[in-house]
C-alpha positions in Angstrom: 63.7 -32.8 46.1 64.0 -36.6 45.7 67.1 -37.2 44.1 66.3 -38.8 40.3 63.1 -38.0 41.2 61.2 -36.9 37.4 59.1 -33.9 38.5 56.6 -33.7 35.7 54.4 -30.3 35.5 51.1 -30.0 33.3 50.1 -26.9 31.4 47.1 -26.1 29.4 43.5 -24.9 29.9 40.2 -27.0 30.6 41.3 -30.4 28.6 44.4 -30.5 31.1 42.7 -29.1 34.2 39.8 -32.2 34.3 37.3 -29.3 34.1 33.9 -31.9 35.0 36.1 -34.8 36.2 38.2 -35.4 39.6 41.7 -34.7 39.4 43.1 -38.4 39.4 41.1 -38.8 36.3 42.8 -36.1 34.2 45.4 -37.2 32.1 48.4 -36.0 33.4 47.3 -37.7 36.6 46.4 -40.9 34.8 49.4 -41.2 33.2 51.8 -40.4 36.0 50.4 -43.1 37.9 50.6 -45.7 35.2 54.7 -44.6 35.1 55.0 -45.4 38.3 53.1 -48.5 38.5 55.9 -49.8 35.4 58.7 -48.5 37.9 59.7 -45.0 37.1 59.9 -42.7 40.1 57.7 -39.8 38.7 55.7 -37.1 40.3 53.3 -35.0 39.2 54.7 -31.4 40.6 51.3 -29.5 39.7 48.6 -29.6 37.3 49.2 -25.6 36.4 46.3 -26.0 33.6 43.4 -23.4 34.1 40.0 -23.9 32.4 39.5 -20.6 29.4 43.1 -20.3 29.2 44.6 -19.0 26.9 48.3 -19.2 25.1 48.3 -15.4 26.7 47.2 -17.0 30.1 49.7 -19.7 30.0 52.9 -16.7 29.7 51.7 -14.8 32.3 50.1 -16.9 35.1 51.0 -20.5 34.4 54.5 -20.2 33.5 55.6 -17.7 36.6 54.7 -20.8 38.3 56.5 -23.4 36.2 59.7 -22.0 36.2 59.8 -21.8 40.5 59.0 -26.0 40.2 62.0 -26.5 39.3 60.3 -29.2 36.3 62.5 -32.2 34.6 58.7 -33.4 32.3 56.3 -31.3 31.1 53.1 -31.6 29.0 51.3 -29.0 27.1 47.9 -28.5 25.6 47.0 -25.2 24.9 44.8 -23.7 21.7 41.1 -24.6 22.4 40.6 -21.0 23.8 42.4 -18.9 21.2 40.1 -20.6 18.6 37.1 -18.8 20.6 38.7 -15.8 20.8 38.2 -13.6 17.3 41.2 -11.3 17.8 43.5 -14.6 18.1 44.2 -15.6 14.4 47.1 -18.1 13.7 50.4 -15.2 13.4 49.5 -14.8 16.9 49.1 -18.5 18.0 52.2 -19.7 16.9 54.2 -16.8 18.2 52.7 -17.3 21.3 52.7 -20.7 21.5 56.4 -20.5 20.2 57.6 -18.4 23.3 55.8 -20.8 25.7 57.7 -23.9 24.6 60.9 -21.5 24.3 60.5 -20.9 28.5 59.6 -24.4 28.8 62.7 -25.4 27.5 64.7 -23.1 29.2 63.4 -24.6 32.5 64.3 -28.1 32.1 67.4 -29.9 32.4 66.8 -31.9 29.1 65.2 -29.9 26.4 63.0 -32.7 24.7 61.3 -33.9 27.9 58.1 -31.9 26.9 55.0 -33.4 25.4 53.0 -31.6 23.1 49.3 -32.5 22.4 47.0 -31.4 19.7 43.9 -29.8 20.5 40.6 -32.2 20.5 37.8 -31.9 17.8 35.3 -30.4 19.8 33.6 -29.0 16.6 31.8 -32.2 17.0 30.5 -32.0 20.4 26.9 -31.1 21.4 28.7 -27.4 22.2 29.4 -26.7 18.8 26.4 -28.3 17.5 24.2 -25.7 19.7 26.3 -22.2 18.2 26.0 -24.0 14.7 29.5 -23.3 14.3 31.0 -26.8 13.3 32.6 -26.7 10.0 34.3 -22.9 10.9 35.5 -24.8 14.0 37.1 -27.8 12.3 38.9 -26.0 9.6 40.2 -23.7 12.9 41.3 -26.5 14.9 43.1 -28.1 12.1 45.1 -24.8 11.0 46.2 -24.5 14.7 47.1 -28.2 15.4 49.2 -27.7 11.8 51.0 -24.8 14.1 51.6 -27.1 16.9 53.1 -30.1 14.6 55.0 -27.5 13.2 56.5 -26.0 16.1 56.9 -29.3 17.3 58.9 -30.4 14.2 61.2 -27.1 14.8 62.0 -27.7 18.0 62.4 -31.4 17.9 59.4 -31.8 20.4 57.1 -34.9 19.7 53.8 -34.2 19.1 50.7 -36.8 20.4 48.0 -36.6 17.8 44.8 -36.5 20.5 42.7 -35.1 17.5 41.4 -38.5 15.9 40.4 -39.9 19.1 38.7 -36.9 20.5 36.4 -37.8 17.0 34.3 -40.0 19.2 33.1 -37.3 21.3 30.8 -36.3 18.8 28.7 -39.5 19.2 29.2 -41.7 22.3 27.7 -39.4 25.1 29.8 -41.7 27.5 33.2 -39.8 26.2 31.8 -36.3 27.5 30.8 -35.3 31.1 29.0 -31.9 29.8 28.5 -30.7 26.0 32.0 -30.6 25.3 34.3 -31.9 27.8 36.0 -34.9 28.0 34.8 -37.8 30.4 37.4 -40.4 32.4 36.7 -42.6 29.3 38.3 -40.7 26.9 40.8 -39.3 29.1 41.9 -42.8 29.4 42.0 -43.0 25.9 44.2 -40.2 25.7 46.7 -41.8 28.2 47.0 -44.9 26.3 49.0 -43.3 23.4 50.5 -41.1 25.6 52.2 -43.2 27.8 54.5 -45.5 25.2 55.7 -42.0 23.9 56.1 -40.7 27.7 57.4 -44.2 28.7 60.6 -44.2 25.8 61.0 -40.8 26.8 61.0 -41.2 30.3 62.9 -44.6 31.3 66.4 -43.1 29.2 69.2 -42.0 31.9 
Protein backbone atom coordinates (compact mmCIF):
# COMPACT_ATOMS: atom_id res chain seq x y z
CA UNK A 1 0.00 0.00 0.00
CA UNK A 2 0.90 3.73 -0.72
CA UNK A 3 1.45 5.28 2.35
CA UNK A 4 -1.52 8.13 2.92
CA UNK A 5 -2.76 6.73 0.08
CA UNK A 6 -7.13 7.00 0.63
CA UNK A 7 -8.21 3.65 -0.79
CA UNK A 8 -11.84 4.26 -1.52
CA UNK A 9 -14.15 1.02 -2.15
CA UNK A 10 -17.83 1.31 -3.83
CA UNK A 11 -20.72 -0.82 -2.79
CA UNK A 12 -24.15 -1.13 -4.11
CA UNK A 13 -26.05 -2.77 -7.00
CA UNK A 14 -26.66 -1.53 -10.71
CA UNK A 15 -26.64 2.43 -9.94
CA UNK A 16 -23.03 1.83 -8.56
CA UNK A 17 -21.86 -0.86 -10.90
CA UNK A 18 -22.45 1.61 -14.37
CA UNK A 19 -24.84 -1.26 -15.49
CA UNK A 20 -25.16 0.28 -19.55
CA UNK A 21 -22.18 2.70 -19.10
CA UNK A 22 -18.22 2.10 -19.12
CA UNK A 23 -16.69 1.96 -15.92
CA UNK A 24 -14.85 5.45 -15.87
CA UNK A 25 -18.25 6.86 -16.22
CA UNK A 26 -19.82 5.48 -13.04
CA UNK A 27 -19.77 7.62 -10.24
CA UNK A 28 -17.46 6.41 -8.01
CA UNK A 29 -14.98 6.52 -10.86
CA UNK A 30 -15.95 10.01 -11.81
CA UNK A 31 -15.56 11.32 -8.69
CA UNK A 32 -12.29 9.69 -7.68
CA UNK A 33 -10.76 11.20 -10.54
CA UNK A 34 -12.06 14.65 -9.95
CA UNK A 35 -10.23 14.17 -6.22
CA UNK A 36 -7.31 13.66 -7.64
CA UNK A 37 -7.31 16.18 -10.30
CA UNK A 38 -7.87 18.94 -6.97
CA UNK A 39 -4.73 17.00 -5.35
CA UNK A 40 -5.78 14.36 -3.04
CA UNK A 41 -3.98 11.01 -3.48
CA UNK A 42 -7.08 8.69 -3.80
CA UNK A 43 -7.70 5.37 -5.38
CA UNK A 44 -10.50 3.61 -6.26
CA UNK A 45 -9.64 0.00 -4.58
CA UNK A 46 -12.72 -1.77 -6.41
CA UNK A 47 -16.05 -0.99 -7.59
CA UNK A 48 -17.57 -4.15 -5.44
CA UNK A 49 -21.31 -3.03 -6.71
CA UNK A 50 -23.24 -5.90 -8.54
CA UNK A 51 -26.19 -5.18 -10.74
CA UNK A 52 -29.81 -6.94 -8.84
CA UNK A 53 -28.14 -6.73 -5.57
CA UNK A 54 -29.51 -6.81 -2.86
CA UNK A 55 -28.90 -5.44 0.92
CA UNK A 56 -28.74 -9.54 1.41
CA UNK A 57 -26.15 -9.59 -1.55
CA UNK A 58 -24.11 -6.85 -0.28
CA UNK A 59 -23.52 -9.10 3.45
CA UNK A 60 -22.64 -12.02 1.88
CA UNK A 61 -20.68 -11.39 -1.40
CA UNK A 62 -19.72 -7.81 -1.44
CA UNK A 63 -18.63 -7.30 2.01
CA UNK A 64 -16.24 -10.71 2.28
CA UNK A 65 -14.48 -8.65 -0.21
CA UNK A 66 -14.44 -5.24 1.42
CA UNK A 67 -13.11 -6.14 4.53
CA UNK A 68 -9.70 -8.07 2.69
CA UNK A 69 -9.19 -4.25 0.89
CA UNK A 70 -8.16 -3.07 3.66
CA UNK A 71 -10.63 0.37 2.73
CA UNK A 72 -9.94 4.09 4.45
CA UNK A 73 -13.49 5.67 1.90
CA UNK A 74 -16.35 3.98 1.14
CA UNK A 75 -19.68 4.70 -0.71
CA UNK A 76 -22.87 2.91 -0.52
CA UNK A 77 -26.05 2.72 -2.48
CA UNK A 78 -28.03 -0.05 -1.93
CA UNK A 79 -32.13 -0.37 -1.81
CA UNK A 80 -33.36 -0.34 -5.49
CA UNK A 81 -33.56 -4.15 -5.45
CA UNK A 82 -35.29 -4.86 -2.11
CA UNK A 83 -38.09 -2.48 -3.38
CA UNK A 84 -38.56 -5.27 -6.22
CA UNK A 85 -38.47 -7.89 -4.02
CA UNK A 86 -42.14 -8.54 -2.10
CA UNK A 87 -40.72 -10.44 0.84
CA UNK A 88 -38.29 -7.37 1.59
CA UNK A 89 -40.60 -4.80 3.55
CA UNK A 90 -38.93 -1.95 5.47
CA UNK A 91 -38.15 -4.03 9.29
CA UNK A 92 -35.97 -5.92 7.04
CA UNK A 93 -34.28 -3.09 5.08
CA UNK A 94 -33.16 -1.19 7.76
CA UNK A 95 -31.83 -4.09 9.76
CA UNK A 96 -30.11 -5.16 6.92
CA UNK A 97 -28.84 -2.10 5.79
CA UNK A 98 -27.96 -1.33 9.51
CA UNK A 99 -25.55 -4.42 9.75
CA UNK A 100 -23.86 -3.39 6.40
CA UNK A 101 -22.85 0.06 7.60
CA UNK A 102 -22.04 -1.58 11.10
CA UNK A 103 -19.14 -3.87 9.09
CA UNK A 104 -18.37 -0.96 7.03
CA UNK A 105 -17.35 0.84 9.94
CA UNK A 106 -15.60 -1.70 11.53
CA UNK A 107 -13.33 -1.88 8.54
CA UNK A 108 -12.12 1.59 8.35
CA UNK A 109 -9.69 3.47 10.14
CA UNK A 110 -12.05 6.57 10.63
CA UNK A 111 -15.70 5.65 11.10
CA UNK A 112 -17.37 8.62 9.23
CA UNK A 113 -15.38 8.16 5.96
CA UNK A 114 -18.46 6.48 4.36
CA UNK A 115 -20.96 8.06 1.98
CA UNK A 116 -24.36 7.17 1.89
CA UNK A 117 -26.69 7.80 -1.15
CA UNK A 118 -30.33 7.65 -1.52
CA UNK A 119 -31.85 5.48 -3.96
CA UNK A 120 -32.93 7.27 -7.46
CA UNK A 121 -36.65 7.87 -8.40
CA UNK A 122 -36.86 5.31 -10.97
CA UNK A 123 -40.68 5.19 -10.50
CA UNK A 124 -40.47 7.68 -13.14
CA UNK A 125 -38.55 5.97 -15.72
CA UNK A 126 -39.97 4.33 -18.94
CA UNK A 127 -39.40 0.91 -16.62
CA UNK A 128 -41.96 1.72 -14.26
CA UNK A 129 -44.10 3.30 -16.70
CA UNK A 130 -44.33 -0.16 -18.70
CA UNK A 131 -45.32 -2.50 -15.19
CA UNK A 132 -47.77 0.60 -14.44
CA UNK A 133 -46.41 0.50 -11.13
CA UNK A 134 -45.38 4.26 -10.46
CA UNK A 135 -47.12 5.69 -7.65
CA UNK A 136 -46.64 2.04 -5.36
CA UNK A 137 -43.00 2.70 -6.44
CA UNK A 138 -42.61 6.21 -5.26
CA UNK A 139 -44.26 5.88 -1.95
CA UNK A 140 -41.56 2.61 -1.63
CA UNK A 141 -38.59 4.49 -2.54
CA UNK A 142 -39.44 7.34 -0.23
CA UNK A 143 -40.19 4.97 2.98
CA UNK A 144 -36.70 3.31 2.25
CA UNK A 145 -34.63 6.51 1.62
CA UNK A 146 -36.46 7.77 5.15
CA UNK A 147 -34.49 4.40 6.48
CA UNK A 148 -31.34 5.42 4.94
CA UNK A 149 -31.43 9.25 6.34
CA UNK A 150 -32.28 7.72 9.33
CA UNK A 151 -29.63 5.35 9.72
CA UNK A 152 -27.46 7.82 8.56
CA UNK A 153 -28.54 10.37 11.31
CA UNK A 154 -27.84 7.39 13.92
CA UNK A 155 -24.64 6.69 12.93
CA UNK A 156 -23.47 10.17 12.21
CA UNK A 157 -22.99 9.21 8.44
CA UNK A 158 -23.86 11.99 5.83
CA UNK A 159 -26.30 11.23 3.57
CA UNK A 160 -26.27 12.71 -0.39
CA UNK A 161 -29.81 13.20 -1.37
CA UNK A 162 -29.44 11.68 -5.29
CA UNK A 163 -33.35 11.45 -5.18
CA UNK A 164 -34.29 15.00 -6.61
CA UNK A 165 -31.93 14.76 -9.39
CA UNK A 166 -32.66 11.32 -10.45
CA UNK A 167 -36.35 13.26 -11.13
CA UNK A 168 -35.13 14.14 -14.57
CA UNK A 169 -34.88 10.75 -15.59
CA UNK A 170 -38.35 10.55 -16.10
CA UNK A 171 -38.30 13.11 -19.06
CA UNK A 172 -34.93 13.88 -20.66
CA UNK A 173 -34.18 10.44 -22.49
CA UNK A 174 -30.49 11.76 -22.59
CA UNK A 175 -30.26 11.04 -18.60
CA UNK A 176 -30.96 7.18 -19.25
CA UNK A 177 -29.00 4.67 -21.40
CA UNK A 178 -31.90 1.88 -21.21
CA UNK A 179 -35.54 2.30 -19.52
CA UNK A 180 -34.22 2.91 -16.29
CA UNK A 181 -30.61 3.30 -15.89
CA UNK A 182 -28.72 6.11 -15.53
CA UNK A 183 -26.66 7.69 -18.52
CA UNK A 184 -22.90 9.46 -18.03
CA UNK A 185 -25.09 12.64 -17.96
CA UNK A 186 -26.70 12.11 -14.93
CA UNK A 187 -23.94 10.27 -13.38
CA UNK A 188 -22.14 13.44 -13.76
CA UNK A 189 -24.81 15.04 -12.11
CA UNK A 190 -24.58 12.84 -9.30
CA UNK A 191 -20.77 13.56 -8.90
CA UNK A 192 -21.26 17.20 -8.71
CA UNK A 193 -22.87 17.12 -5.18
CA UNK A 194 -21.00 14.39 -4.28
CA UNK A 195 -17.78 15.63 -4.54
CA UNK A 196 -17.86 19.05 -2.11
CA UNK A 197 -19.24 16.48 0.56
CA UNK A 198 -16.42 13.87 -0.40
CA UNK A 199 -13.88 16.73 -0.87
CA UNK A 200 -14.45 18.32 3.06
CA UNK A 201 -14.44 14.88 4.02
CA UNK A 202 -11.54 13.77 2.34
CA UNK A 203 -8.82 16.72 2.36
CA UNK A 204 -8.92 16.62 6.73
CA UNK A 205 -5.61 14.81 8.18
Amino acid sequence: MIQNEIRYISLGDSYTSGEGVQQEETYPSLLTSHLRNKGLNIKLIANLAVSGFTTKDVLNIELPQYEKLNPTFATLLIGANDINHSEINKDLYRQRLMKIINNMQDHLPKKNRILLLTIPNFSITPYAKILEMGKELLQKIEEFNNIIKEIGNIKNLTVIDIFPLSKEMGTDSSLIVDDIHPSEKEYKLWEEIIFPVAWKLLKKK
